[in-house]
Backbone as a chain_set.jsonl record, in Angstrom:
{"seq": "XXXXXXXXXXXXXXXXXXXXXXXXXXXXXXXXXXXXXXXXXXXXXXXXXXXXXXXXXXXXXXXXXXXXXXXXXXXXXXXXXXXXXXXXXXXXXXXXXXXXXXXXXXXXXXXXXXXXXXXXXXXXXXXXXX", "coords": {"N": [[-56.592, -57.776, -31.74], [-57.713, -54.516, -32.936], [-58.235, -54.216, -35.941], [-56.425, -51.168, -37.55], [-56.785, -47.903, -39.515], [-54.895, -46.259, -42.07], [-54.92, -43.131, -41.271], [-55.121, -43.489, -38.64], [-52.542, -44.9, -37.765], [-50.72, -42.838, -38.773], [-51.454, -41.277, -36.904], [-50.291, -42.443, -34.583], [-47.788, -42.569, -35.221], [-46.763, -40.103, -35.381], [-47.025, -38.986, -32.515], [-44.788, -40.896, -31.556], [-42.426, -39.501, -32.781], [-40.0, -36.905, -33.778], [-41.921, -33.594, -34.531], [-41.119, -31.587, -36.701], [-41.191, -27.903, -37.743], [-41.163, -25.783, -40.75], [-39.312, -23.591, -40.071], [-37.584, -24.793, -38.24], [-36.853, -26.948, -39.605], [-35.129, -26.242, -41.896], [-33.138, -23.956, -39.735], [-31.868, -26.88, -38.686], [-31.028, -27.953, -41.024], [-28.922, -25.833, -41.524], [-27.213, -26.305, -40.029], [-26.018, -28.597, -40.554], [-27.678, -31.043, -40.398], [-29.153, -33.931, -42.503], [-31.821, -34.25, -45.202], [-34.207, -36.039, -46.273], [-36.024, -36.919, -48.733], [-38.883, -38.633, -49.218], [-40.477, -38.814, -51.097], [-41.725, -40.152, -54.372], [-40.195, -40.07, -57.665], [-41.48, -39.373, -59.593], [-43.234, -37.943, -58.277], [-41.197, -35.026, -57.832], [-41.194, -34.132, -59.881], [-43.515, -33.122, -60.135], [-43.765, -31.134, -58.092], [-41.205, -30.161, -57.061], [-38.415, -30.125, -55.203], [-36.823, -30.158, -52.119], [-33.826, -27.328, -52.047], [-31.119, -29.271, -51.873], [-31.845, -32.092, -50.415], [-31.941, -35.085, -50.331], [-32.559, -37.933, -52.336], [-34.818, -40.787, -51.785], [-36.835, -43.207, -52.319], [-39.915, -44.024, -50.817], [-39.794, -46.9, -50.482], [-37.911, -48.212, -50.607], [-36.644, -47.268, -48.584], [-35.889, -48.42, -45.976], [-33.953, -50.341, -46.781], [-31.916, -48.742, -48.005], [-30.884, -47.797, -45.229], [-30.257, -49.844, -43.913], [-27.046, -50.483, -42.914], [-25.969, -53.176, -43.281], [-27.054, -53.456, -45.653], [-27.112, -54.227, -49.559], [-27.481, -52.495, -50.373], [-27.492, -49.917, -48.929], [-26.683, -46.822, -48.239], [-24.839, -44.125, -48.144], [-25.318, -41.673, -47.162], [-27.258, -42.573, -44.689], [-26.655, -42.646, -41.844], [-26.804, -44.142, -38.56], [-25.687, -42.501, -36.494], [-26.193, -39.817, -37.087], [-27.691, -36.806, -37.309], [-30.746, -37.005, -38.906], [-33.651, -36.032, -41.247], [-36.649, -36.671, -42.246], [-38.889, -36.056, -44.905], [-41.958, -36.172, -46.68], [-44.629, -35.275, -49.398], [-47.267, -34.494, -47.608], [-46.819, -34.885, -44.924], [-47.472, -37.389, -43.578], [-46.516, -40.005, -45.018], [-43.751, -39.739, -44.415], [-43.875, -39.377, -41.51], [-44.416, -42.225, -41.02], [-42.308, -43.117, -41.848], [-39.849, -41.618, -40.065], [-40.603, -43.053, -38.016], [-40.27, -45.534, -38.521], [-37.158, -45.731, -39.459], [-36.408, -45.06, -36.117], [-36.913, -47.726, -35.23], [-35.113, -49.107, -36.325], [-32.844, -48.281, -35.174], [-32.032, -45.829, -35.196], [-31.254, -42.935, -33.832], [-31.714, -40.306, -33.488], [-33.592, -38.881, -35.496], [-36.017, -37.461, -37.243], [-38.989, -35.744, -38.652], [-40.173, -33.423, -41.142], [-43.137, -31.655, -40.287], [-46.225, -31.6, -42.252], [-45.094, -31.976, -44.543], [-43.151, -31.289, -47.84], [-45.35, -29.263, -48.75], [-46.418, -27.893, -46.323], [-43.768, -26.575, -46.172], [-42.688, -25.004, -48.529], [-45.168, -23.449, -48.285], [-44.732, -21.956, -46.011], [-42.356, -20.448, -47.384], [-39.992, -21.193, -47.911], [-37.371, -22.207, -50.036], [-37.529, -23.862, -52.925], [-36.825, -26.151, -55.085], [-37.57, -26.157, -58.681], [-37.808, -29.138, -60.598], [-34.696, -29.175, -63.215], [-34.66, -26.815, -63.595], [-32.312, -23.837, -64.008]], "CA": [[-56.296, -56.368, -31.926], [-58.218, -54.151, -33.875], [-57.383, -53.157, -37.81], [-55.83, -49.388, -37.704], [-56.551, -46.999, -40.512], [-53.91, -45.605, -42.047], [-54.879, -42.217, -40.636], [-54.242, -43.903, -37.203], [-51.348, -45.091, -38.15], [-49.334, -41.925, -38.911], [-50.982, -40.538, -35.599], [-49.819, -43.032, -33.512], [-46.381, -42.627, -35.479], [-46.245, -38.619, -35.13], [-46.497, -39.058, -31.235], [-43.486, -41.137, -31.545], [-41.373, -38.988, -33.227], [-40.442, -35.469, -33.543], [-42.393, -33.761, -35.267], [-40.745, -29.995, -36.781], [-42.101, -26.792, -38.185], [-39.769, -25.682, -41.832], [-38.611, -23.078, -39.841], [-36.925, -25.936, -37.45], [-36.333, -28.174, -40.362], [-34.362, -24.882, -42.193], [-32.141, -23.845, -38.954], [-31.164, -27.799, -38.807], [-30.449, -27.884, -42.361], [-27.727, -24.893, -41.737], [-26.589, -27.464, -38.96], [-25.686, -30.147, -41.231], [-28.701, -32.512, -41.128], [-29.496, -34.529, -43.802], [-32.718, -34.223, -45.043], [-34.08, -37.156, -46.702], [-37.103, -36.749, -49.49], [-39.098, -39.698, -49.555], [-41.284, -39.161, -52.318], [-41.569, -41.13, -55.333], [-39.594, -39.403, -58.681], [-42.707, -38.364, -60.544], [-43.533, -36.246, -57.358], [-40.476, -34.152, -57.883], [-41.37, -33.57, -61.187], [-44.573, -31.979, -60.069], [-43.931, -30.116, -56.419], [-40.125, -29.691, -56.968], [-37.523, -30.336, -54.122], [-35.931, -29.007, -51.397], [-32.545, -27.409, -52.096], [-30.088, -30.303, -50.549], [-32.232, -33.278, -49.916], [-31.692, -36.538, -50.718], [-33.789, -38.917, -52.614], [-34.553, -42.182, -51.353], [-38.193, -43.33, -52.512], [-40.432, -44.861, -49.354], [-40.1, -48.458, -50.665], [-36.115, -48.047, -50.432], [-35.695, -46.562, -47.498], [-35.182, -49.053, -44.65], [-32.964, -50.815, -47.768], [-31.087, -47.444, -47.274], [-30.87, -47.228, -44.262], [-29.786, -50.22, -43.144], [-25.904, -50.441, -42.684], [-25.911, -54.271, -43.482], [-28.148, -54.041, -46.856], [-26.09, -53.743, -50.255], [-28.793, -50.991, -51.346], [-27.075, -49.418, -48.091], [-26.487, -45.229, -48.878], [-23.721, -43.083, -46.846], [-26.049, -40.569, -46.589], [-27.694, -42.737, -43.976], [-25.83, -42.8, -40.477], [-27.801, -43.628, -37.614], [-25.396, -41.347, -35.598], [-26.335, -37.914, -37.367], [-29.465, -36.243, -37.68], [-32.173, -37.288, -40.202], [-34.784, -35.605, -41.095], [-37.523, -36.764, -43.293], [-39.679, -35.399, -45.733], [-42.872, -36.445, -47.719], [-45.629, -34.284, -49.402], [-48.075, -33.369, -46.467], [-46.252, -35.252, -43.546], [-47.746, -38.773, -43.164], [-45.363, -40.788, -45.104], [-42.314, -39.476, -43.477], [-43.88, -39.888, -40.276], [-43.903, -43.433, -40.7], [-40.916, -43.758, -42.158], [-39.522, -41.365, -39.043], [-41.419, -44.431, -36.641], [-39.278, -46.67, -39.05], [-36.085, -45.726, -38.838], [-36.4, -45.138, -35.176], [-36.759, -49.099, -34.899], [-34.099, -49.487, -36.888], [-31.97, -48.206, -33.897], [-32.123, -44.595, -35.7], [-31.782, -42.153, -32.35], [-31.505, -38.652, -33.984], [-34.217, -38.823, -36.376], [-37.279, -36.387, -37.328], [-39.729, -35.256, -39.669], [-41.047, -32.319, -41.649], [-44.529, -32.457, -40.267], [-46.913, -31.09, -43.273], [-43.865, -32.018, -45.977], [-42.831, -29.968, -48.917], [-46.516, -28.621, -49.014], [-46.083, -27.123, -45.714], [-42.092, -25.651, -46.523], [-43.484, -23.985, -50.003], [-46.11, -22.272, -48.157], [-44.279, -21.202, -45.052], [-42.021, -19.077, -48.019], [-38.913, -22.08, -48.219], [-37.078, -22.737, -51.161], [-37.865, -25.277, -53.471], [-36.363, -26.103, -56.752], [-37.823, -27.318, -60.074], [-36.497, -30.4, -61.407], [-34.09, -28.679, -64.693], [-34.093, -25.77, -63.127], [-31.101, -23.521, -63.378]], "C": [[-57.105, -55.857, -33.118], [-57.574, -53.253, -34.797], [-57.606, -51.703, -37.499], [-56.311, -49.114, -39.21], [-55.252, -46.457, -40.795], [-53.641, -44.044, -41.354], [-54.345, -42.589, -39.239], [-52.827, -43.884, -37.241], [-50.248, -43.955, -37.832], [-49.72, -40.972, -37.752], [-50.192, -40.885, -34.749], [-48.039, -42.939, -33.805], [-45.729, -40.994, -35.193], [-46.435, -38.547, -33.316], [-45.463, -40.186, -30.539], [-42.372, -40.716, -31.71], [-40.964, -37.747, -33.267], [-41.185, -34.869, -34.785], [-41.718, -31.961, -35.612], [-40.995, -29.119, -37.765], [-40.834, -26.603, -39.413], [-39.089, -24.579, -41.042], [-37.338, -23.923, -38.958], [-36.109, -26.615, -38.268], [-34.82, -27.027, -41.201], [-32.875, -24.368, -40.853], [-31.408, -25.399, -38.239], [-30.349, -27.987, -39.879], [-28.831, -27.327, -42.673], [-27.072, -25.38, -40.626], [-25.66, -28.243, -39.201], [-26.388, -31.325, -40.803], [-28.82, -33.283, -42.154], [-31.066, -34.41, -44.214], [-33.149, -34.983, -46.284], [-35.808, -36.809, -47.37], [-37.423, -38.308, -49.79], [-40.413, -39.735, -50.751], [-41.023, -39.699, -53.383], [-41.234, -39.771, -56.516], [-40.774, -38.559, -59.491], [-43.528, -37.26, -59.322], [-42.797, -34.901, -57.138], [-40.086, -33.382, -58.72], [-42.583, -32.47, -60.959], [-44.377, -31.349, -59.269], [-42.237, -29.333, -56.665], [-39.484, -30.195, -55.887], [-37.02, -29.76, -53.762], [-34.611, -28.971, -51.971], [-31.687, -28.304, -50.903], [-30.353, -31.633, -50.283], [-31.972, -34.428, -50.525], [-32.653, -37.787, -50.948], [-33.683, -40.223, -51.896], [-36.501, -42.612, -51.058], [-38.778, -44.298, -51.289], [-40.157, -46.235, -49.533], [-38.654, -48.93, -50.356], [-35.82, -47.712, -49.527], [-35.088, -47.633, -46.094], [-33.841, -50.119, -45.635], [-31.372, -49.665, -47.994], [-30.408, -47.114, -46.826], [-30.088, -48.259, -43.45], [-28.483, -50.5, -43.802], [-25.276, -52.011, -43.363], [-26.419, -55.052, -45.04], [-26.792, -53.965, -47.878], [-26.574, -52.822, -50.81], [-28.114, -50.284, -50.206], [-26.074, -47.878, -48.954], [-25.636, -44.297, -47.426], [-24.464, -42.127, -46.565], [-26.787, -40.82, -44.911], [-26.495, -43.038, -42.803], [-26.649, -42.834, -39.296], [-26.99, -42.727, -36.169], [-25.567, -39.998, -36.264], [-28.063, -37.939, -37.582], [-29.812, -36.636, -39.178], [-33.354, -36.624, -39.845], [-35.44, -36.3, -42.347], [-38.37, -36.356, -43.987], [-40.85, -36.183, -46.761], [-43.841, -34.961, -48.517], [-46.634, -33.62, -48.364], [-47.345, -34.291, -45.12], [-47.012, -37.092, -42.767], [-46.991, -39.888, -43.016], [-44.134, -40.584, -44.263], [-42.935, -39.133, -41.581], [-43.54, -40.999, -39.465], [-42.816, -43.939, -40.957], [-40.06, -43.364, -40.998], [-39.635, -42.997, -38.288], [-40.192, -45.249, -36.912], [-38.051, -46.933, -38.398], [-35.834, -45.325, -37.018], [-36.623, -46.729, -34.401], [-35.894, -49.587, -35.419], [-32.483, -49.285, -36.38], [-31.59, -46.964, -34.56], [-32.34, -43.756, -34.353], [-32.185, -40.923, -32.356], [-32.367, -38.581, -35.478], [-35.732, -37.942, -36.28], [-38.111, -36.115, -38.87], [-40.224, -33.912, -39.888], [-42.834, -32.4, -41.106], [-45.254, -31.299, -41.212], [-46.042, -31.28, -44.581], [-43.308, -30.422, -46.73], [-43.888, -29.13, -48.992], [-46.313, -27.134, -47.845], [-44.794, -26.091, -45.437], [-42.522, -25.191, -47.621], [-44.472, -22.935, -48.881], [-45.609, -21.608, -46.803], [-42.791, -20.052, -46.024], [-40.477, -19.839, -48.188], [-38.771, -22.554, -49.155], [-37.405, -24.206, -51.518], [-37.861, -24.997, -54.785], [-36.958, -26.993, -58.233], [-37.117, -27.941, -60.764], [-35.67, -29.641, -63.042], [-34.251, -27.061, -64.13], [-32.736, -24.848, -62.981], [-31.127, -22.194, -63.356]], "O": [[-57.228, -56.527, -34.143], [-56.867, -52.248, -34.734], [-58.683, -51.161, -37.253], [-56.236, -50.015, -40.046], [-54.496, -46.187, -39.862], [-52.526, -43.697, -40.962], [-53.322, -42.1, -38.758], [-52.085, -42.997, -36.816], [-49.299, -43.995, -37.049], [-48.954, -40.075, -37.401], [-49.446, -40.124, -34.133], [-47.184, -43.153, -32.946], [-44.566, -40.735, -34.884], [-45.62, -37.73, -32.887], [-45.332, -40.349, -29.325], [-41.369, -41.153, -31.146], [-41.759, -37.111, -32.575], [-41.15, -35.427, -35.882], [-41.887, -31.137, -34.713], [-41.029, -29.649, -38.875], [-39.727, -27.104, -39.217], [-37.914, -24.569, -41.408], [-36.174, -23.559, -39.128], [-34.95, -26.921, -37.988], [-33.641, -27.24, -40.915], [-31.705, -24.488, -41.216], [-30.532, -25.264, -37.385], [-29.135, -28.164, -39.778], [-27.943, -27.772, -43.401], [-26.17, -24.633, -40.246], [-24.722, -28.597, -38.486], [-25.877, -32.445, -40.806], [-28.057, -32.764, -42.969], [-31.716, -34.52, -43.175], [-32.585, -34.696, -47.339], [-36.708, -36.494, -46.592], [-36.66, -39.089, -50.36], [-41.086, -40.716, -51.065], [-39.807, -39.828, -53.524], [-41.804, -38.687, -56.399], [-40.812, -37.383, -59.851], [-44.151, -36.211, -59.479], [-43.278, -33.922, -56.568], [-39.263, -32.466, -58.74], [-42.635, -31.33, -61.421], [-45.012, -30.334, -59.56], [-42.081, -28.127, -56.474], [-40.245, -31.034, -55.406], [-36.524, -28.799, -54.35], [-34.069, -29.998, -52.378], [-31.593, -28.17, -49.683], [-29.444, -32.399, -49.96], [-31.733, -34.243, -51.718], [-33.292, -38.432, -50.117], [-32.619, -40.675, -51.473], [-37.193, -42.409, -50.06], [-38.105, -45.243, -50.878], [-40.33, -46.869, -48.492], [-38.416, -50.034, -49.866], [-34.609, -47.726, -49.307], [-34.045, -47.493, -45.455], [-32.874, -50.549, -45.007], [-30.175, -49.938, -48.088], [-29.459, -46.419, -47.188], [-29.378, -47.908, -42.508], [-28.479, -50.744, -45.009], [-24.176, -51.988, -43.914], [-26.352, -56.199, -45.484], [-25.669, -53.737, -47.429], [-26.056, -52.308, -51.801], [-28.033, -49.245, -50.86], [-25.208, -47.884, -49.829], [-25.891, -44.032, -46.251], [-24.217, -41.614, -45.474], [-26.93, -39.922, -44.082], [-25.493, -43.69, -43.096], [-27.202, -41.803, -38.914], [-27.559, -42.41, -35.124], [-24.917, -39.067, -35.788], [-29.03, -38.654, -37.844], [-29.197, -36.533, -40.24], [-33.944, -36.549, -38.766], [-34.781, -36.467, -43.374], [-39.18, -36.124, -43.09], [-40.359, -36.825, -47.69], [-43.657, -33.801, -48.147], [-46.788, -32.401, -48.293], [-47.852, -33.828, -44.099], [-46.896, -37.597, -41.651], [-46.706, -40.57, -42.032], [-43.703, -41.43, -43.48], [-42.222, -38.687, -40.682], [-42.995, -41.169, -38.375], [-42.337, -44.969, -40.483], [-39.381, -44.296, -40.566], [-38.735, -43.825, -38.15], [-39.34, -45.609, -36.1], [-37.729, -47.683, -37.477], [-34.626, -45.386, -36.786], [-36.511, -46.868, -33.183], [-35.682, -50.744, -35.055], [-31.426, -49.754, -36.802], [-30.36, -46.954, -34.518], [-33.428, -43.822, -33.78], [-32.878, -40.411, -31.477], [-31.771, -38.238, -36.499], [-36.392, -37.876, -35.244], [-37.651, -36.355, -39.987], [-40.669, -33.259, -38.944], [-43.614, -33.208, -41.609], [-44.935, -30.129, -41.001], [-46.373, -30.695, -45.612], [-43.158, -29.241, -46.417], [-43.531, -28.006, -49.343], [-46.15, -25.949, -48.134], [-44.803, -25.099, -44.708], [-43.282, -24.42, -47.037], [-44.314, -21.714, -48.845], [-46.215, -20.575, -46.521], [-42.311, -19.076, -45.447], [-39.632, -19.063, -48.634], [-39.623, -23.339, -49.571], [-37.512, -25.24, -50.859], [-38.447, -24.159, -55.47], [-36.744, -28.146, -58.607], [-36.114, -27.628, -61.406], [-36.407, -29.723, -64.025], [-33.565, -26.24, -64.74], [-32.053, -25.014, -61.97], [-30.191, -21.566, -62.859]]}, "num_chains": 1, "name": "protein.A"}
């Protein structure tokens, strides 16, 4: 088999998964989704975060996620919606792919991340912010 790029990678993982626009990710949100920020802490210092989401840095997340770990987080349920989130939509593609092998059925991604929810006109809060 031939070595993938990572660009491959998160194609072959975004036609696995869903992939949804912030207006999508926004009228789930007021659903009761969860929406799950997988960026690393010093990225939320610089971009900010969505109002609501829930940290859980990429290296942690199937630690998370799974039900059996002791790093295991109530936020994760693989019966409710997940959505995921990175900065432009790669990472949380694959992490989407992830938890969808992880027997995750109701799971999705931001596709373009926080980059793309900032510029479609969606809140987003600076860390100390009040």
């Amino acid at each position: 088999m031939a070595a993938k790029t990572a660009a491959q990678m998160v194609q072959d993982a975004k036609s696995r998964v869903q992939n949804l626009t912030p207006e999508q990710v926004a009228d789930e949100l007021a659903r009761g989704a969860v929406l799950v920020d997988i960026r690393e802490p010093a990225e939320h210092a610089q971009t900010g975060v969505i109002p609501g989401s829930v940290s859980a840095p990429r290296g942690m997340l199937e630690f998370y996620a799974d039900p059996s770990s002791p790093y295991h987080r109530p936020e994760f349920d693989p019966d409710r919606r997940v959505i995921l989130h990175c900065a432009a939509g790669g990472r949380s593609a694959l992490a989407a792919d992830t938890l969808q092998q992880m027997g995750y059925t109701n799971v999705a991604h931001l596709d373009g991340g926080i980059t793309a929810w900032a510029e479609a006109g969606q809140p987003v809060e600076k860390p100390g912010a009040s």
